[in-house]
Residue, then its C-alpha position, 0 to 999 in steps of 0.5 A: x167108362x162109367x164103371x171106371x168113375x164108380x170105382x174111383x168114387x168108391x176107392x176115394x170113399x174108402x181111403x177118406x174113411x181109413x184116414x180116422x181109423x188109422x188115427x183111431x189106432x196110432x193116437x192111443x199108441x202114442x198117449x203110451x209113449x210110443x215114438x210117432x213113427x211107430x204108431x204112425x206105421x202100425x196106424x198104416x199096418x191096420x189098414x193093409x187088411x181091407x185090400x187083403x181081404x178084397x183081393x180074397x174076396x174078388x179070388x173067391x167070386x172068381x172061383x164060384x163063377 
């Protein structure tokens, strides 16, 4: 059980840290004048790395097991 709030904690932790690093990638797109949903969605688009890259690193952990 413990283990299940640890993640949850660290999975909390992670999505309140991508909030600004989105932000930090979609406000100077929209500064150049690009529409707000667009910077919006590529602000989303940089994050989608980190669970792709978790999921590669949880498949090579498995692997050297």
């Amino acid at each position: 059980r413990s283990y299940v709030n640890s993640a949850c904690s660290l999975a909390l932790g992670i999505a309140l840290q991508n909030f600004p690093e989105g932000l930090a990638v979609s406000m100077p797109l929209r500064r150049e004048g690009m529409p707000v949903g667009r910077a919006f969605l590529l602000g989303q688009a940089s994050g989608l790395v980190e669970p792709i890259g978790g999921l590669l690193g949880a498949y090579a952990v498995a692997l050297m097991e």
